[in-house]
C-alpha positions in Angstrom: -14.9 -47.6 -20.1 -12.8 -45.2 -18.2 -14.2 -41.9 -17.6 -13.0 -38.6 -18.1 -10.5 -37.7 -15.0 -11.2 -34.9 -12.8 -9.7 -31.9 -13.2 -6.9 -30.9 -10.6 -8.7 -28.5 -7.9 -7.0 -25.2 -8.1 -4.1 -24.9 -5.3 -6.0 -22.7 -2.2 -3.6 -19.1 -1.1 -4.7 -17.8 2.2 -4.2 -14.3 1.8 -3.3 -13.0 5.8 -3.3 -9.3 6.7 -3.2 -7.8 10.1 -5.6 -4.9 9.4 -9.8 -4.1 9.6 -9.8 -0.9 8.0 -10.5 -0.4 4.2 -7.5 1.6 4.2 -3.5 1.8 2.9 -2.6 -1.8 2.0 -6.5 -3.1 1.7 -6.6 -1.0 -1.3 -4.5 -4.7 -2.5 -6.4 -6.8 -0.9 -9.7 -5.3 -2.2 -8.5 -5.3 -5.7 -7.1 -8.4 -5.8 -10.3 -10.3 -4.1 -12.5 -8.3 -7.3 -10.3 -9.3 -9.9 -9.2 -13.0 -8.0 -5.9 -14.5 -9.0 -6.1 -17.1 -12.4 -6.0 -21.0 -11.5 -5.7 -20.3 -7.6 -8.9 -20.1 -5.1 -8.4 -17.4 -2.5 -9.1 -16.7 1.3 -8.8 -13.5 3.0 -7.6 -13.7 6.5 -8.3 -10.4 8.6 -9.2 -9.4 11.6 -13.1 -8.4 12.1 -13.7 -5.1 11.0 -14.6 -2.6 7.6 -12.4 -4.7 5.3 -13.7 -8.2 6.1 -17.1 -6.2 5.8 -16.1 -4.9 1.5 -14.0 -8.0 1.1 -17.6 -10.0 1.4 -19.1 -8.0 -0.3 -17.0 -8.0 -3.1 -17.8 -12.1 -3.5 -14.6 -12.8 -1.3 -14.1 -16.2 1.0 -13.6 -14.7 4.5 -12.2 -15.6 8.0 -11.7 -13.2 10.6 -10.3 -13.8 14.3 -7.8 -11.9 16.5 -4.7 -11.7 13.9 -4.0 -7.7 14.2 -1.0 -6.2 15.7 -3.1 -4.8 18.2 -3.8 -8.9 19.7 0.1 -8.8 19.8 1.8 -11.9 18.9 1.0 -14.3 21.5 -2.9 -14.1 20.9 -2.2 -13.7 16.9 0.2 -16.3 16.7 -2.0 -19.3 17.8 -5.0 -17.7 16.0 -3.2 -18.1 12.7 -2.2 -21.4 12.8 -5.8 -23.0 13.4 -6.4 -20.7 10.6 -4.1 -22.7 8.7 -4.3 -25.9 10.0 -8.3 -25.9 9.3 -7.9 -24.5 5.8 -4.7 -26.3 4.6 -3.9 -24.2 2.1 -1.0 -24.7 -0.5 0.2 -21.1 -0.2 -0.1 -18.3 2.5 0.7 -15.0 1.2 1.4 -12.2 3.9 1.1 -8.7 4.1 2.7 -6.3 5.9 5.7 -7.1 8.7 3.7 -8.2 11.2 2.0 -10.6 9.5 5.1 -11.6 7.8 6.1 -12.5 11.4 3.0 -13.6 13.1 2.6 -16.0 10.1 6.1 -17.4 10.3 5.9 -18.5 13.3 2.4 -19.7 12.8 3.1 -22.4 10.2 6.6 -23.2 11.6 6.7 -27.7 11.5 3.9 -26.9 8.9 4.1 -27.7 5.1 3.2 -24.8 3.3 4.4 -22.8 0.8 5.0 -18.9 2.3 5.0 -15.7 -0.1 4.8 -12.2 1.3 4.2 -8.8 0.0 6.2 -5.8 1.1 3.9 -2.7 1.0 5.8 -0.3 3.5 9.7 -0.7 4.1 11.2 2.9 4.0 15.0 3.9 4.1 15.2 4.9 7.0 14.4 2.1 9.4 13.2 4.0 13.0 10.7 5.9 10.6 8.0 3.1 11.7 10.0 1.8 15.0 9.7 3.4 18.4 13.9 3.3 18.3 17.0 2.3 16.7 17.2 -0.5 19.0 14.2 -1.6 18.1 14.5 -1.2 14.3 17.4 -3.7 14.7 15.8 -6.2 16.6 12.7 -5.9 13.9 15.2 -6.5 11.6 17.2 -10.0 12.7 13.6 -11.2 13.0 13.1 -10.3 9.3 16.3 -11.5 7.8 15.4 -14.8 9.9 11.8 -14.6 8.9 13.1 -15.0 4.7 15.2 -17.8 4.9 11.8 -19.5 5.7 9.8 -17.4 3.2 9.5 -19.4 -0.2 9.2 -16.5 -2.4 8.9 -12.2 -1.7 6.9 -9.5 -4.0 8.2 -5.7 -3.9 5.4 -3.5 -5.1 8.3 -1.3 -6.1 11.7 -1.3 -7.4 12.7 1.1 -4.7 11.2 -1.9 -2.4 13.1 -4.4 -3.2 16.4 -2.4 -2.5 15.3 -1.9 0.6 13.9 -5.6 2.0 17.9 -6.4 0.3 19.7 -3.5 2.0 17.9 -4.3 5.3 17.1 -7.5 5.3 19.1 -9.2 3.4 18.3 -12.0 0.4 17.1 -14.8 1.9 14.2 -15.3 -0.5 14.0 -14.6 -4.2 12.5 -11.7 -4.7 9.9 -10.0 -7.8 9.0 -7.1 -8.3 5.5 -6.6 -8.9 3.9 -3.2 -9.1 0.8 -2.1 -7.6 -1.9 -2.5 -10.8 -4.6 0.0 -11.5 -7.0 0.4 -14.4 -6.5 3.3 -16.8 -9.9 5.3 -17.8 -11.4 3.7 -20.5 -11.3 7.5 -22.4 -8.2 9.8 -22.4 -8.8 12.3 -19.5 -8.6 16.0 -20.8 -7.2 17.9 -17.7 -7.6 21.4 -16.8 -6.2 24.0 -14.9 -7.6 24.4 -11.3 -7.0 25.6 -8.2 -8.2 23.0 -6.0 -5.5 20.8 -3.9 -5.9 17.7 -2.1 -4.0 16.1 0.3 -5.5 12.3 0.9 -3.3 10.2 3.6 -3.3 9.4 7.7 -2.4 12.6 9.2 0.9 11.2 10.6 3.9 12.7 11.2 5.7 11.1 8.6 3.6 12.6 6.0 5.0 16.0 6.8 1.4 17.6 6.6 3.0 20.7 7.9 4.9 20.7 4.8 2.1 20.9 2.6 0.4 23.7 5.0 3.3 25.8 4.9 4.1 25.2 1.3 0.4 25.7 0.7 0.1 29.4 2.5 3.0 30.6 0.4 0.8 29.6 -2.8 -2.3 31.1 -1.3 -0.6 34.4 -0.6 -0.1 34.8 -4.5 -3.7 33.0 -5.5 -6.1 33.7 -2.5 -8.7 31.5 -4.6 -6.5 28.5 -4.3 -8.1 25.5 -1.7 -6.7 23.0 0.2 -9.2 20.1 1.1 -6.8 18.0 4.1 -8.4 14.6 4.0 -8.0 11.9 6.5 -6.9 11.3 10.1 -4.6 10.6 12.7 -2.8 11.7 15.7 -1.6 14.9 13.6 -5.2 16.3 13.4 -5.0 18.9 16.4 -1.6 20.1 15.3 -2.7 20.7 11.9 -5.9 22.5 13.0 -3.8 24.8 15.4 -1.1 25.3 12.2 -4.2 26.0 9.8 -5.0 28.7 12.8 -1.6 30.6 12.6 -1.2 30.9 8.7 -4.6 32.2 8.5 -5.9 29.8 6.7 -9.1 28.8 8.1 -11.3 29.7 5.1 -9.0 28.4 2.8 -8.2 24.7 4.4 -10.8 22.0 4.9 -10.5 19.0 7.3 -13.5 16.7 6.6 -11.7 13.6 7.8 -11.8 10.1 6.2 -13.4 10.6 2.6 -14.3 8.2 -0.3 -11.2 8.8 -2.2 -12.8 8.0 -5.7 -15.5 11.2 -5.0 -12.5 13.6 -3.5 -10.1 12.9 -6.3 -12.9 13.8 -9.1 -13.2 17.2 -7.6 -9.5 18.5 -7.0 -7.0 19.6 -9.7 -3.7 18.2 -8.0 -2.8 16.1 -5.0 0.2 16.7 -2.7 1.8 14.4 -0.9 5.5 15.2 1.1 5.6 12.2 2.9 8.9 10.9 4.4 8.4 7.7 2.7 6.7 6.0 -0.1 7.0 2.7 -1.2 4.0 2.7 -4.3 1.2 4.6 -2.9 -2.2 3.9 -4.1 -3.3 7.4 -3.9 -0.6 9.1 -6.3 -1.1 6.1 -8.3 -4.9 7.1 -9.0 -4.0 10.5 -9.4 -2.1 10.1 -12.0 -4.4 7.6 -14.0 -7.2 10.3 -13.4 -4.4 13.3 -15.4 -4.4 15.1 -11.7 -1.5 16.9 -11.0 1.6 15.5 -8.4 3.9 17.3 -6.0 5.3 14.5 -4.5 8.8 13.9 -2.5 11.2 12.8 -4.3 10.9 9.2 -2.2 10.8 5.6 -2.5 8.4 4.2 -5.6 7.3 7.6 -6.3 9.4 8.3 -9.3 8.5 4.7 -10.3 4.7 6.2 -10.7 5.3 9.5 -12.0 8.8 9.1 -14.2 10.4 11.8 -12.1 7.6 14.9 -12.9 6.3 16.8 -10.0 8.7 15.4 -7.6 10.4 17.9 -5.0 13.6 17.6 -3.6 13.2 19.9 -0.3 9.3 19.9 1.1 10.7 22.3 3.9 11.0 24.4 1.3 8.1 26.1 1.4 8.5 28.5 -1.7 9.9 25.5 -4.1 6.7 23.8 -3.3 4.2 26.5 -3.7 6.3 26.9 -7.0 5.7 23.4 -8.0 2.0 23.3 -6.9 1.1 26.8 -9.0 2.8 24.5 -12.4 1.2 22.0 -11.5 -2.4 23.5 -11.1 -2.0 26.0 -13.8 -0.1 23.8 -16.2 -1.9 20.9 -17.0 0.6 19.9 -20.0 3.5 19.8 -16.7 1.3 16.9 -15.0 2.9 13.4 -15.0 1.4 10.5 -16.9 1.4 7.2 -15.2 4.6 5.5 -16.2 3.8 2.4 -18.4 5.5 -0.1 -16.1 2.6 0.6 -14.0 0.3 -2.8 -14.6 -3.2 -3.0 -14.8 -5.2 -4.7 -12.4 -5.6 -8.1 -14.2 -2.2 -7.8 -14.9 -1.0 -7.6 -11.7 -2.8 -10.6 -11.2 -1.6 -12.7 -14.0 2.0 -11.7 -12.5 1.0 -12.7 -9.1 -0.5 -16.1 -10.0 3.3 -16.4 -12.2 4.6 -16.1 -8.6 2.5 -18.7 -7.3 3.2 -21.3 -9.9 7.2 -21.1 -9.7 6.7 -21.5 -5.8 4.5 -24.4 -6.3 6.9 -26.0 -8.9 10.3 -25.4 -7.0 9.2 -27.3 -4.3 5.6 -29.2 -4.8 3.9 -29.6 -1.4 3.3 -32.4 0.5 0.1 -32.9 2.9 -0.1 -29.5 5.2 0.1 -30.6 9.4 -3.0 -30.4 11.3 -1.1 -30.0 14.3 
């Protein structure tokens, strides 16, 4: 009597990242790794550090070695392919460029399906490049890097114009939104005074925006707070600005902070960065009913459907103006916009993804070279 056939294992998705903090873009992985991905088993590739660290304890299959930008691309390079090669997985999904890179050339001679996620492409190229030159050599290597690439995910509309604009269409692309869970009760907001800034204190998130546009609020509600979370190589500047506009007993700097704990006990979160392309944190703010003054940037109007978005953030009355509505005027405050999935179904869409890649071209036996 024949017995009952086995059934298929599940195809095997090395996720690969190029970061160890729990921070930005691990705000993905960590969801993702809690939630897994339906009818695919998943390993987390990332270099030793706090995210290996929750992504274990979160139940997550782990391998660390020396895959960060900081190993550069001739130690990272080799590291990822015995990754590979060991683990023979169907699918390797990438995040962030130099992943996306490190991973291309990895698995080049290598049959395996490649998928990446683009978490942080902004208009203006140089914004994340040490020069022009440089942007455009970053760039070739991209455009080059998708005719390879089996399949891309935009975690934002305004993404996917950009990897098209800049690097071209060498893979078909899907965009496939950042998911977060809505509270299981409706959120009754009220009016408050207390502001929050949560990001890397970087010059492109224009934190000296947000002072300036902060002291002019201050000036007309001395009770108003400003709690400056985070760091970065901005901290000293924003300490000596916080200095000058007198504001040292009304700004905070208590570095790195659980954002789940600050976000429960601020009214609104501001955020003038140069670029956004979905970020996590306006993403929770606005599930939680907080109030937004965002720029006007990127995914940002793909979170908040256009409210609380400013045009100029050197315009230090407009966003005084806009952070008074939006502290005092809690009926003002954006909802999140209903394209934004949940976690699970960010997921499901994912795993969609993974099964067109997998049926467009079935794999064959994955090199152990």
């Amino acid at each position: 009597m024949r017995g009952t056939p086995a059934p298929a294992a599940r195809p095997l998705v090395l996720w690969a990242a190029p970061v160890a903090e729990a921070g930005g873009a691990a705000r993905h992985l960590l969801d993702v790794a809690r939630a897994g991905i339906p009818g695919h088993r998943l390993v987390f590739a990332v270099p030793e550090g706090p995210l290996a660290g929750q992504l274990r304890a979160a139940g997550a299959a782990v391998v660390t070695g020396p895959i960060g930008a900081a190993d550069g691309a001739r130690i990272a390079v080799p590291a990822l392919r015995r990754i590979v090669s060991a683990l023979r997985p169907q699918i390797v999904h990438t995040h962030l460029a130099f992943a996306d890179l490190a991973v291309s050339a990895a698995t080049a001679g290598i049959d395996v399906r490649r998928v990446s996620t683009e978490h942080g492409i902004a208009a203006d190229s140089r914004l994340y490049q040490r020069s022009a030159a440089a942007a455009r050599v970053k760039a070739r290597l991209h455009s080059a890097r998708l005719r390879r690439t089996d399949h891309v995910i935009a975690v934002s509309e305004s993404t996917r114009k950009q990897i098209q604009r800049q690097w071209g269409s060498g893979a078909p692309i899907t965009v496939i939104r950042n998911g977060i869970d809505r509270p299981g009760s409706p959120v009754a907001p009220a009016a408050g005074l207390r502001i929050l800034s949560l990001s890397r204190l970087a010059p492109e998130k224009r934190l000296d925006c947000v002072l300036r546009g902060f002291a002019e609020l201050h000036r007309i509600h001395p009770e108003a707070r400003l709690t400056l979370a985070g760091d970065g190589p901005e901290r000293g500047a924003c300490a000596d600005l916080i200095a000058s506009l007198g504001l040292d007993d009304a700004v905070t700097m208590p570095g790195v902070v659980d954002s789940d704990s600050a976000l429960a006990v601020h009214d609104v979160v501001v955020q003038l960065s140069a670029w956004e392309n979905l970020s996590y944190t306006l993403l929770d703010a606005a599930a939680r009913g907080l109030g937004i003054v965002a720029t006007d940037v990127g995914g940002n109007a793909e979170i908040t459907g256009g409210a609380g978005l400013t045009q100029d953030p050197s315009d230090a009355p407009a966003v005084a103006r806009a952070l008074q509505q939006q502290c005092l005027q809690p009926s003002e405050r954006p909802a999140l916009a209903e394209t934004i999935p949940s976690v699970q179904g960010m997921v499901e869409q994912i795993s969609a993804v993974y099964r067109r890649v997998l049926t467009d071209r079935p794999i064959r036996e994955v090199s152990r070279r």
